[in-house]
N, C-alpha and C positions, 0 to 999 in steps of 0.2 A: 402804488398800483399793484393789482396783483397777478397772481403767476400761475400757470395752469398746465400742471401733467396730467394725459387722458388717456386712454386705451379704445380704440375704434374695432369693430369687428367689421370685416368688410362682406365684398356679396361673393365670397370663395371661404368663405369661413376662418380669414385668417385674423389677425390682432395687428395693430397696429400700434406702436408707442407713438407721445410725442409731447412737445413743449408749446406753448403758447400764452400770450398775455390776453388775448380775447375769445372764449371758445366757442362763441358763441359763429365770430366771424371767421374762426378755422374749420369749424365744420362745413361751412357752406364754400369755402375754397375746397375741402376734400371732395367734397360736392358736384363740384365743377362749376361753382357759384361763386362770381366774386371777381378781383384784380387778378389773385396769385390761382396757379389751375392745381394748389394742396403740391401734396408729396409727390415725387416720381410714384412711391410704392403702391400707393391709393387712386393713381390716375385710371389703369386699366380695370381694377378692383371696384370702382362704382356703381351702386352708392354705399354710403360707410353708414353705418350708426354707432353714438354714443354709449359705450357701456361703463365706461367706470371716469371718474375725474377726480382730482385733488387740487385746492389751494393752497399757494404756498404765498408767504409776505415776500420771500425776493428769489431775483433769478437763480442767484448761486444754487438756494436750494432746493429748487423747481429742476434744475439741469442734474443738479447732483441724484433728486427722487427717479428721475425720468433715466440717466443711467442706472440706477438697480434696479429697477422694473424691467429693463430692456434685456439683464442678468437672469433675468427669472426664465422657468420653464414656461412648456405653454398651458402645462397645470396648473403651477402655481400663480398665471396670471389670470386662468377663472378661478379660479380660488381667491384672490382678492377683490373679481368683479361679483362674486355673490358676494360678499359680507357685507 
């Protein structure tokens, strides 16, 4: 199955990191859609949109991308969400 690091911009203009196996059904928890009510971070920042995502084949190195992303400036992570 596969593995999913994404970057959310929320409605204050911030970024969001994160991991997940289904992104389809993490967005709409960030949302306020769904079982889980998303991140603490994203709760008050509603709603989020999708700007950047990657796959990865397993979790090891979906957590390991998703910590150097979260390493990055907040330059260098529009800088990754335009390419």
């Amino acid at each position: 199955m596969s593995h999913f690091v994404y970057i959310v911009e929320c409605k204050d203009k911030t970024l969001y990191t994160g991991y997940c196996r289904d992104l389809q059904k993490r967005l709409k928890e960030h949302n306020g859609r769904g079982i889980s009510a998303g991140a603490k971070y994203t709760h008050s920042r509603r709603p989020v949109k999708l700007k950047y995502s990657e796959e990865l084949p397993s979790r090891g190195e979906a957590l390991s991308r998703e910590y150097e992303i979260k390493q990055l400036t907040r330059e260098k992570k529009l800088n990754l969400i335009e390419q």
